[in-house]
C-alpha positions as CSV (number, residue, x, y, z in Angstrom):
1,X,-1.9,12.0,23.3
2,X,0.2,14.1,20.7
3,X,2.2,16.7,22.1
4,X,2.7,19.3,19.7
5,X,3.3,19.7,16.4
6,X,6.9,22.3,16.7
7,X,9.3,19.2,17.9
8,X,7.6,17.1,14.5
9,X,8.9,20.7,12.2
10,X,11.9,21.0,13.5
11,X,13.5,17.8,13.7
12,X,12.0,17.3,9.6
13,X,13.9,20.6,9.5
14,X,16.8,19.2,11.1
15,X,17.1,16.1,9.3
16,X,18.4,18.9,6.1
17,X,18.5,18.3,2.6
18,X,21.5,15.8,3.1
19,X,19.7,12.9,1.4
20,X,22.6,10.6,1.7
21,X,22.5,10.4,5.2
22,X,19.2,9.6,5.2
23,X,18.5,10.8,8.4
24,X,14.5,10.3,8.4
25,X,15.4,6.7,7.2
26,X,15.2,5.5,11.0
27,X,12.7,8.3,12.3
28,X,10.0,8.0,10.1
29,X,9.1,4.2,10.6
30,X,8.7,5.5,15.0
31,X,7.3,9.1,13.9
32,X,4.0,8.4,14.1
33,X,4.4,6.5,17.3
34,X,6.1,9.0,18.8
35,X,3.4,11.4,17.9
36,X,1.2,9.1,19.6
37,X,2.7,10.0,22.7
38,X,4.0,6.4,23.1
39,X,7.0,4.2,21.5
40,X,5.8,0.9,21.0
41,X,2.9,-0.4,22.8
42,X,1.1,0.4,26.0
43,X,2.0,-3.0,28.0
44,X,2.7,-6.2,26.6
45,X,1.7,-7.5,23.1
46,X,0.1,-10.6,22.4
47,X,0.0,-9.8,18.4
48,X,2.5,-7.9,16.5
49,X,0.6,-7.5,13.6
50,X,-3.0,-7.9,12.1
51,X,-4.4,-9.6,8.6
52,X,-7.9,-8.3,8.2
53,X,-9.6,-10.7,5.6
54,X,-13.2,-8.6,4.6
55,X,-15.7,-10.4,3.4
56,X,-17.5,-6.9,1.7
57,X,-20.7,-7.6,1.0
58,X,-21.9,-9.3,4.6
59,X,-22.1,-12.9,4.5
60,X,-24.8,-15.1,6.3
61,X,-24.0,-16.1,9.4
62,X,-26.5,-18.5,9.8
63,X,-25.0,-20.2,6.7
64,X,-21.6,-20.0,7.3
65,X,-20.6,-20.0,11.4
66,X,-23.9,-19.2,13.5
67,X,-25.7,-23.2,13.2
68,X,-29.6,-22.8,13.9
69,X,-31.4,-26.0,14.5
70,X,-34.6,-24.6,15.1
71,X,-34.1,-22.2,11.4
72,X,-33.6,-25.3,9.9
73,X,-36.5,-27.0,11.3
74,X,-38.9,-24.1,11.0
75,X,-37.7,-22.6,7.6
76,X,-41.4,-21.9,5.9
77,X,-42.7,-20.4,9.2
78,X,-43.2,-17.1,9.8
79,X,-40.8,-15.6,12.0
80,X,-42.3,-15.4,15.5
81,X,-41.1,-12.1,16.7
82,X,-41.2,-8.6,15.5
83,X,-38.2,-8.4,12.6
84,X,-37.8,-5.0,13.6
85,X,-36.4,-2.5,10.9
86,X,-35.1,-4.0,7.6
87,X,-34.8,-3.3,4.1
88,X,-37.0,-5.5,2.6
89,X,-40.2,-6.5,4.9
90,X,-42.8,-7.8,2.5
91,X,-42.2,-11.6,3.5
92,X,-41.1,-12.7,7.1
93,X,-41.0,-16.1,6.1
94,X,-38.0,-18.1,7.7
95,X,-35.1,-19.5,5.2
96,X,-33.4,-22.4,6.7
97,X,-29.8,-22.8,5.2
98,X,-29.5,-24.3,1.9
99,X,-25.9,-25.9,3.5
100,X,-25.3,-28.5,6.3
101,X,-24.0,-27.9,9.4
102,X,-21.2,-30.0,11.1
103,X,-19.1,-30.3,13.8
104,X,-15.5,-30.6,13.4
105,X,-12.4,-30.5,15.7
106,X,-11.6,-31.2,19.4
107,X,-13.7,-28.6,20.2
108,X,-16.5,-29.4,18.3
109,X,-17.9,-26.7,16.8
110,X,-20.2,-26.2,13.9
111,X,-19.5,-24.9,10.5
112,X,-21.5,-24.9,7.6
113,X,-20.2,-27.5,4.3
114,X,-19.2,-23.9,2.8
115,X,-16.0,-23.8,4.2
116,X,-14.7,-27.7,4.4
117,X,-10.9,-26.0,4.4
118,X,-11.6,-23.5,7.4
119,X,-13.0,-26.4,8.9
120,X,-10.5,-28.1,9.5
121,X,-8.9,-25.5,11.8
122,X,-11.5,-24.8,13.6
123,X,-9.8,-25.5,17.0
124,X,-7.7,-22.5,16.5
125,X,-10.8,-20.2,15.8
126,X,-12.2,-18.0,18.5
127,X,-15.9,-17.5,16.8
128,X,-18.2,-14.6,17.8
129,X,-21.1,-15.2,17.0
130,X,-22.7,-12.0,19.3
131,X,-21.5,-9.1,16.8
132,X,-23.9,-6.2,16.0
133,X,-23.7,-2.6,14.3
134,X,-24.7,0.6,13.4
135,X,-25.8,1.1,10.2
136,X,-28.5,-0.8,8.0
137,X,-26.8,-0.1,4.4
138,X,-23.4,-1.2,3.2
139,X,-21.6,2.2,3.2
140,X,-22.7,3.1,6.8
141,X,-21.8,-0.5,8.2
142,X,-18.4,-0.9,5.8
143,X,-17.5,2.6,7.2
144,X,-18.5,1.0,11.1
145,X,-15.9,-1.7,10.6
146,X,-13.0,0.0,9.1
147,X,-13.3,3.4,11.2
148,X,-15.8,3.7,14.2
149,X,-18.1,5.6,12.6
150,X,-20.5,5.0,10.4
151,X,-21.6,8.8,9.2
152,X,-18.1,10.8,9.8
153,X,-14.5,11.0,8.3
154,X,-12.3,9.1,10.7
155,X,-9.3,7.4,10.8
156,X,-9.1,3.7,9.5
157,X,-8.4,0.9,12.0
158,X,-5.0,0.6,10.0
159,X,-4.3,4.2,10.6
160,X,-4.8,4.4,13.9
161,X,-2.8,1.3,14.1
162,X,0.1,2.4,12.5
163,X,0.2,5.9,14.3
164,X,0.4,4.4,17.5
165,X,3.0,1.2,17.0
166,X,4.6,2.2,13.3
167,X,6.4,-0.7,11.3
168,X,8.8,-2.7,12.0
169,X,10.7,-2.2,9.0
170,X,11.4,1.1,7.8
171,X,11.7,0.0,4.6
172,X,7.8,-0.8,4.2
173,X,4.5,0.9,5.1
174,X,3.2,-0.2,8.7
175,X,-0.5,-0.6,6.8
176,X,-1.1,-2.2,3.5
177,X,-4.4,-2.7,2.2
178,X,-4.6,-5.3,-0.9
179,X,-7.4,-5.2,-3.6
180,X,-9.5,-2.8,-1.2
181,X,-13.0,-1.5,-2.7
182,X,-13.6,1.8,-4.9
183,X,-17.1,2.0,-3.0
184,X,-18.8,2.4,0.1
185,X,-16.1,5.2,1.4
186,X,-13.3,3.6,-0.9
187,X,-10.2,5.4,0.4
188,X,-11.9,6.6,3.4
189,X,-11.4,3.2,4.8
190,X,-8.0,2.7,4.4
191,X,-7.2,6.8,4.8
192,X,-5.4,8.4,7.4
193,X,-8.8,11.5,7.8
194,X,-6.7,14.0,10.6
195,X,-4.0,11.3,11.2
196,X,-0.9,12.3,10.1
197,X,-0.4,11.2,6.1
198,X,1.8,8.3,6.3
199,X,-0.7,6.5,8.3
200,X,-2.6,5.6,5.9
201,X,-2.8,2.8,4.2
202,X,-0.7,2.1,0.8
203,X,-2.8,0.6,-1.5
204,X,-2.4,-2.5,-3.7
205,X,-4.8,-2.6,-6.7
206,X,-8.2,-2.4,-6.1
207,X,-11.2,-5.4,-6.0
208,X,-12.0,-4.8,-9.8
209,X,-8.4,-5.9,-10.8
210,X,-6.9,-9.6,-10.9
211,X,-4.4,-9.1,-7.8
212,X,-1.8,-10.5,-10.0
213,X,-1.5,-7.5,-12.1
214,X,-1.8,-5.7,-8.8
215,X,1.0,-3.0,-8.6
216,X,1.6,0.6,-5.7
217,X,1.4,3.1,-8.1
218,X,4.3,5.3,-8.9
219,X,6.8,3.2,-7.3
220,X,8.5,2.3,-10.3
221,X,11.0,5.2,-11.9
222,X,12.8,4.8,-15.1
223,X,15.9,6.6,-14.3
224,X,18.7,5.4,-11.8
225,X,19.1,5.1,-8.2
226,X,21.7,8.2,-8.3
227,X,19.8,10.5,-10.5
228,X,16.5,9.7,-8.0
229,X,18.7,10.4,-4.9
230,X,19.9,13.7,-6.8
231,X,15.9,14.8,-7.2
232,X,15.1,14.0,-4.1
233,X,17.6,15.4,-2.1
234,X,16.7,18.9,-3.8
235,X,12.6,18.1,-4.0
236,X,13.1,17.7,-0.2
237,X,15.4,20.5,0.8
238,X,12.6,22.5,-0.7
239,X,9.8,20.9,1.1
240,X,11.4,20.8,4.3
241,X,11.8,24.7,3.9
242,X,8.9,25.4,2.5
243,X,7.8,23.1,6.1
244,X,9.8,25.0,8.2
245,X,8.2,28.6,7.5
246,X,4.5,27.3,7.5
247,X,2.6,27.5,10.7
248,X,1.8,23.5,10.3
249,X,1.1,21.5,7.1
250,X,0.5,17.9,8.0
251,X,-0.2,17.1,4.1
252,X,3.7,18.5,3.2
253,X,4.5,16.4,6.6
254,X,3.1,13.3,4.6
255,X,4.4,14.2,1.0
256,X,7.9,14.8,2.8
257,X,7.7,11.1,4.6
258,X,6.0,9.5,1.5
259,X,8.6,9.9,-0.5
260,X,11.2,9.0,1.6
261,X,9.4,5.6,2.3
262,X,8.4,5.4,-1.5
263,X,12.6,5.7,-2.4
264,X,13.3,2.6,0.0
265,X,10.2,0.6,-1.1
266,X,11.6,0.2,-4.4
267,X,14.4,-2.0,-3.1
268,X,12.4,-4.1,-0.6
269,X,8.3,-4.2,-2.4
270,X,9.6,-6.1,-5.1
271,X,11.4,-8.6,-3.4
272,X,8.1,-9.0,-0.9
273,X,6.1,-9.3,-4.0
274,X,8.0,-11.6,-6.0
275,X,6.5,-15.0,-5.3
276,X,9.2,-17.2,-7.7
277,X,11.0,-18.3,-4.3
278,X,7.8,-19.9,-3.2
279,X,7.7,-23.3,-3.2
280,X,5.3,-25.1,-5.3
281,X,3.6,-26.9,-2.2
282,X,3.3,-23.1,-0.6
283,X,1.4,-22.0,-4.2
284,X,-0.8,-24.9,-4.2
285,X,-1.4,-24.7,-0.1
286,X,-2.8,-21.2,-1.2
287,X,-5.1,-22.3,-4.2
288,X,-2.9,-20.4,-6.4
289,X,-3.0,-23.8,-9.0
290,X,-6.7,-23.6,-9.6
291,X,-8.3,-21.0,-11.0
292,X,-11.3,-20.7,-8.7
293,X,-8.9,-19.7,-5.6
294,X,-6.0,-18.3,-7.9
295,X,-6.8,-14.5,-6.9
296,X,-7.5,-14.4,-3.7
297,X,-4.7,-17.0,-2.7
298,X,-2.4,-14.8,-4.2
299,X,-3.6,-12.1,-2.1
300,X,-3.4,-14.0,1.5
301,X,0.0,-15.3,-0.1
302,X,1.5,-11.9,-0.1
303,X,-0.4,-10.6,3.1
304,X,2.0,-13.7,4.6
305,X,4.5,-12.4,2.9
306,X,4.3,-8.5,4.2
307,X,3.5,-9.6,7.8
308,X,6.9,-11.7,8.0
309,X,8.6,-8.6,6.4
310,X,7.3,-6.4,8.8
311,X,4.2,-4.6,8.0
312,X,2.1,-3.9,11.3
313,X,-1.4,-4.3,9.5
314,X,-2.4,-5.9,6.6
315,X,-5.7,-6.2,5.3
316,X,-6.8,-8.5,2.2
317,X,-10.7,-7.8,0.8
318,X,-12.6,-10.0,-1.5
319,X,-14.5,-8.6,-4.3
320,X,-16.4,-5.6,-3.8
321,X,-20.1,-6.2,-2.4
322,X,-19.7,-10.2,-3.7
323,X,-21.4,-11.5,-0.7
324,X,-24.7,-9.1,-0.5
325,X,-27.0,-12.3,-1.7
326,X,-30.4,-10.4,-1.9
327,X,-31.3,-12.9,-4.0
328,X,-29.2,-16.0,-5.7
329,X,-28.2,-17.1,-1.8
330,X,-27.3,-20.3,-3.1
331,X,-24.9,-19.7,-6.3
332,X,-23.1,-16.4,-4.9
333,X,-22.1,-17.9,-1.0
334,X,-21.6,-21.0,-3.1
335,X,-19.1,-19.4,-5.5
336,X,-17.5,-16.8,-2.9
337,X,-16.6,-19.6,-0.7
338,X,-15.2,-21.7,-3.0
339,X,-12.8,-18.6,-3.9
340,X,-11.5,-17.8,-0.3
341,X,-12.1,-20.9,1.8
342,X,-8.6,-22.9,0.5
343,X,-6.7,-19.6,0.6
344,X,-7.6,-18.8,4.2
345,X,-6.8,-22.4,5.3
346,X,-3.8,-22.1,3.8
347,X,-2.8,-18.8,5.0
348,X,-3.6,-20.0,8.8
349,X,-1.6,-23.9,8.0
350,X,1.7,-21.3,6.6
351,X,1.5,-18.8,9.3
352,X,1.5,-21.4,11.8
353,X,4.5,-23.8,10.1
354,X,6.4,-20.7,10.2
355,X,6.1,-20.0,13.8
356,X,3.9,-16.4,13.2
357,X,0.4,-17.6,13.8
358,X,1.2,-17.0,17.5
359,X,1.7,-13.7,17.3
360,X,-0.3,-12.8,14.7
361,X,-4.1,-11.6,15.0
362,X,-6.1,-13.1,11.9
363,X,-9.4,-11.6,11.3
364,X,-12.3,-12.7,9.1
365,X,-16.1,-11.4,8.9
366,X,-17.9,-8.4,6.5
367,X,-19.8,-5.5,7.7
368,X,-23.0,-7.6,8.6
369,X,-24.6,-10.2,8.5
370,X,-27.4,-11.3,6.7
371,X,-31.7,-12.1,8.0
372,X,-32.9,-15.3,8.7
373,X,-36.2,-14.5,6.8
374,X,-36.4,-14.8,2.4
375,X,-35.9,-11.7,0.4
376,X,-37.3,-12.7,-2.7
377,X,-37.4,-16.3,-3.6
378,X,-33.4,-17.3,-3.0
379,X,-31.9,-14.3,-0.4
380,X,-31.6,-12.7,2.3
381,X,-31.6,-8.8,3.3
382,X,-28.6,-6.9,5.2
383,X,-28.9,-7.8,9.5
384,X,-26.6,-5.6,11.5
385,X,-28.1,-6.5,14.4
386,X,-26.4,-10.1,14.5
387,X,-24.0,-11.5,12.8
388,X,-20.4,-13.4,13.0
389,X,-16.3,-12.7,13.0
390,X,-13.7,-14.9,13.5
391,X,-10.5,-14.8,15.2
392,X,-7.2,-16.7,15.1
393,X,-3.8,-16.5,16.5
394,X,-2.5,-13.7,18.0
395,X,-3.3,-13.8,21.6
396,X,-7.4,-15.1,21.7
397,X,-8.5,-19.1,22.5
398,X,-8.9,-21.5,19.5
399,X,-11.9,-23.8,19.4
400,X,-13.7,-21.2,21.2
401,X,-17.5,-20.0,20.3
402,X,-18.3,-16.7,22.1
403,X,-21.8,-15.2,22.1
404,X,-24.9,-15.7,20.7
405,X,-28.3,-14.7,18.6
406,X,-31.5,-15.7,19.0
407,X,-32.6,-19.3,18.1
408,X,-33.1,-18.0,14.5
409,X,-30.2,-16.4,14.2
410,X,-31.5,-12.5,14.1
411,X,-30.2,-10.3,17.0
412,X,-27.2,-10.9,19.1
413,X,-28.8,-11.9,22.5
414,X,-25.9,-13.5,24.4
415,X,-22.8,-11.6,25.6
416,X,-23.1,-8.9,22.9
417,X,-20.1,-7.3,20.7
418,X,-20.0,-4.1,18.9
419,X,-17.7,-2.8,16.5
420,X,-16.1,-0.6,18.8
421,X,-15.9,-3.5,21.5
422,X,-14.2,-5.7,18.8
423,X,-11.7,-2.8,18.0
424,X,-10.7,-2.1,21.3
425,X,-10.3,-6.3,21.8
426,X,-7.8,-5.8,18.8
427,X,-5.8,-2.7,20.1
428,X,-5.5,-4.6,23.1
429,X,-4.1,-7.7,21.6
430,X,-1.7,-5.3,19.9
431,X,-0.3,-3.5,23.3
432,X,-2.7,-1.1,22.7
433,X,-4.7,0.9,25.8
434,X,-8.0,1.7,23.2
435,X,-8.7,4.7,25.7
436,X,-5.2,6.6,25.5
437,X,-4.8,6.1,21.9
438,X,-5.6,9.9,21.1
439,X,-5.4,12.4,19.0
440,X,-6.2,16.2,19.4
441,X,-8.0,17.2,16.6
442,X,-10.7,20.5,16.1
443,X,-10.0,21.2,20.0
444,X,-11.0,17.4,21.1
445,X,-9.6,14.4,21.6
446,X,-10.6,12.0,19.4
447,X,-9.9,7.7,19.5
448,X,-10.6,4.7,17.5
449,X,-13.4,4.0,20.0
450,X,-15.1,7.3,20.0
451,X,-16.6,7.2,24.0
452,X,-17.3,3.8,23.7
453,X,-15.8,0.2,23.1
454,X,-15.1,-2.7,26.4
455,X,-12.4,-5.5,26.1
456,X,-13.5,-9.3,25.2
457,X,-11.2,-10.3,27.9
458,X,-13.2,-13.8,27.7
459,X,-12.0,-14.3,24.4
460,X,-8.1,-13.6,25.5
461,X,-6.0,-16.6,26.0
């Protein structure tokens, strides 16, 4: 838990105006962490970062991960059981996949013909097939996923990640979020809410704009390194006096540590970003030669590339809303898969040649999934009440399936996982004790978890 915010003040005030020095240079990439109440994890680590790839929108399970004989075989029917509450209830007639199902690996399991690159690791997958939610529509289930609540302001997973460990290079963000979404919450799910500032998450274009012509904003400065250093050095004298004679600011806090960062991140975000040393079997191991997989290769291509320099928690989103098939099931999963499948499969075949995959946590899924039964002719309505994430590296067993929905593929019915139980897994695969990861806010302490959330310790290799 934080222990008061006098020690943060005075050793900002402290650290004087003597730029040069650059005194907050080491303190800022462990000041959230030590605000925290802990320096560096809880116990020990089986990840050391996280690459969060979101599906927004909420793709099918049961035409993707979550194989359903019995859908298949019974698509026409009506479904046999109550549906329970949805958005769209006129028809409760079963949809069988459009896709085949096959098994690949040593382990067997099944995946749908969508994702013939994915496939192909399948052994180091940890599937869960069990997940549910809170929240029927997109901004209540987007806002589930990426902060614990589905109604309230709260802190993104990122955030809270990167106030409890920091990063590992002082020199970068500890959270960057690549080509996030302008809806459902936008920056609330990548934002810091009470958190201090510089936890949340620094941006990298948004899902409406080509990733290459991606850019942080305002990083770039036309004048030179000295003159900046000059500015700064008096903009932050000011600031940090202006800091010491206010009761507590925690925005001038952030302002005060964002540019700081922001002055160092012009050396080292360009080099990250900078893809010409890549090799042109690394580019085309991505998809980044085709023009189907170009943009979102690109994107898991420099989510490599952050992770190995350091970043604590990267996350990488595709398209805003692209996989919320109420209709047109076949051509959008069709052409949404064909974008990210390659990428991912490349992303997992680089991080493990370079020895990261091991301690890296992978991360795929949306905010739901989607109903067995037809909306319209050729869809399928929003299902929080079952759907499927997969895991990779980073501490959980490959060529695992965990859980499981009904026979058609509606509620989670076997060894359930919510959210919160899925976010406390991933704290804990980062060091991280879900339960004293606190912050004192409005005269409470408040965690990622709320009161809830239990460790998949099945799913932990």
């Amino acid at each position: 838990m934080m222990n008061g915010w006098l020690n943060r003040r005075e050793m900002l005030r402290q650290a004087g105006a003597g730029f040069g020095a650059l005194a907050l240079a080491g303190m800022c990439q462990s000041a959230t962490a030590a605000e925290a109440g802990i320096v560096g994890p809880h116990f020990q680590p089986r990840a050391r970062r996280v690459i969060y790839l979101f599906m927004h929108g909420g793709p099918s399970q049961v035409d993707t991960f979550d194989y359903k004989p019995r859908l298949q075989a019974e698509s026409g029917n009506d479904l046999p059981f109550d549906p329970g509450p949805n958005l769209d209830a006129k028809t409760i007639k079963l949809l069988g996949s459009p896709w085949k199902f096959s098994q690949h690996g040593e382990s067997g399991q099944w995946v749908s013909e969508l994702f013939p690159h994915v496939a192909k690791h399948v052994d180091k997958l940890c599937i869960i097939n069990s997940m549910h939610t809170k929240g029927v529509s997109h901004g209540q289930a987007v806002s589930m996923m990426h902060t614990g609540s589905d109604s309230l302001v709260r802190p993104s997973v990122g955030a809270w990640v990167n106030y409890g460990l920091g990063t590992e290079n002082s020199d970068l963000p500890g959270f960057v979020s690549i080509a996030p979404a302008k809806g459902h919450g936008g920056p609330r799910n990548y934002g810091s809410a009470f958190l201090p500032a510089t936890c949340q998450a620094t941006t990298l274009g948004h899902s409406t704009d080509p990733i290459s012509k991606a850019a942080i904003a305002h990083l770039e400065s036309n004048v030179s390194t000295e003159q900046q250093r000059r500015q700064l050095e008096l903009l932050q004298s000011m600031n940090r006096d202006h800091l010491q004679r206010a009761e507590h600011d925690d925005r001038l806090e952030g302002v005060i540590s964002s540019f700081e960062l922001a002055f160092r991140m012009q050396s080292a975000v360009p080099h990250v970003m900078d893809l010409a040393d890549e090799s042109k079997e690394t580019l085309s191991l991505y998809g980044m030669d085709e023009s189907e997989t170009e943009n979102f290769g690109r994107g898991c291509l420099l989510a490599r590339r952050f992770a190995e320099a350091g970043v604590r928690y990267i996350q990488v989103s595709y398209k805003q809303n692209a996989w919320d098939q109420h209709g047109g099931l076949r051509n959008g999963h069709t052409k949404n898969s064909l974008a990210v499948d390659k990428p991912i499969a490349g992303l997992l075949t680089d991080l493990e040649q370079r020895g990261l995959l091991d301690d890296t946590l992978v991360m795929w899924g949306g905010e739901f999934g989607r109903t067995p039964i037809v909306q319209g002719n050729d869809g399928r309505d929003h299902n929080p009440q079952g759907f499927s994430v997969w895991l990779a590296g980073g501490g959980v067993k490959g060529g695992l399936r965990y859980g499981a929905t009904d026979d058609y593929g509606y509620y989670a019915v076997e060894n359930k996982v919510h959210t919160h139980d899925l976010h406390a897994t991933l704290l804990h695969l980062l060091g991280v004790d879900h339960l004293r990861l606190t912050y004192r806010h409005a005269g409470r302490d408040f965690r990622l978890t709320d009161i809830y959330g239990d460790v998949v310790h099945d799913i932990l290799a």
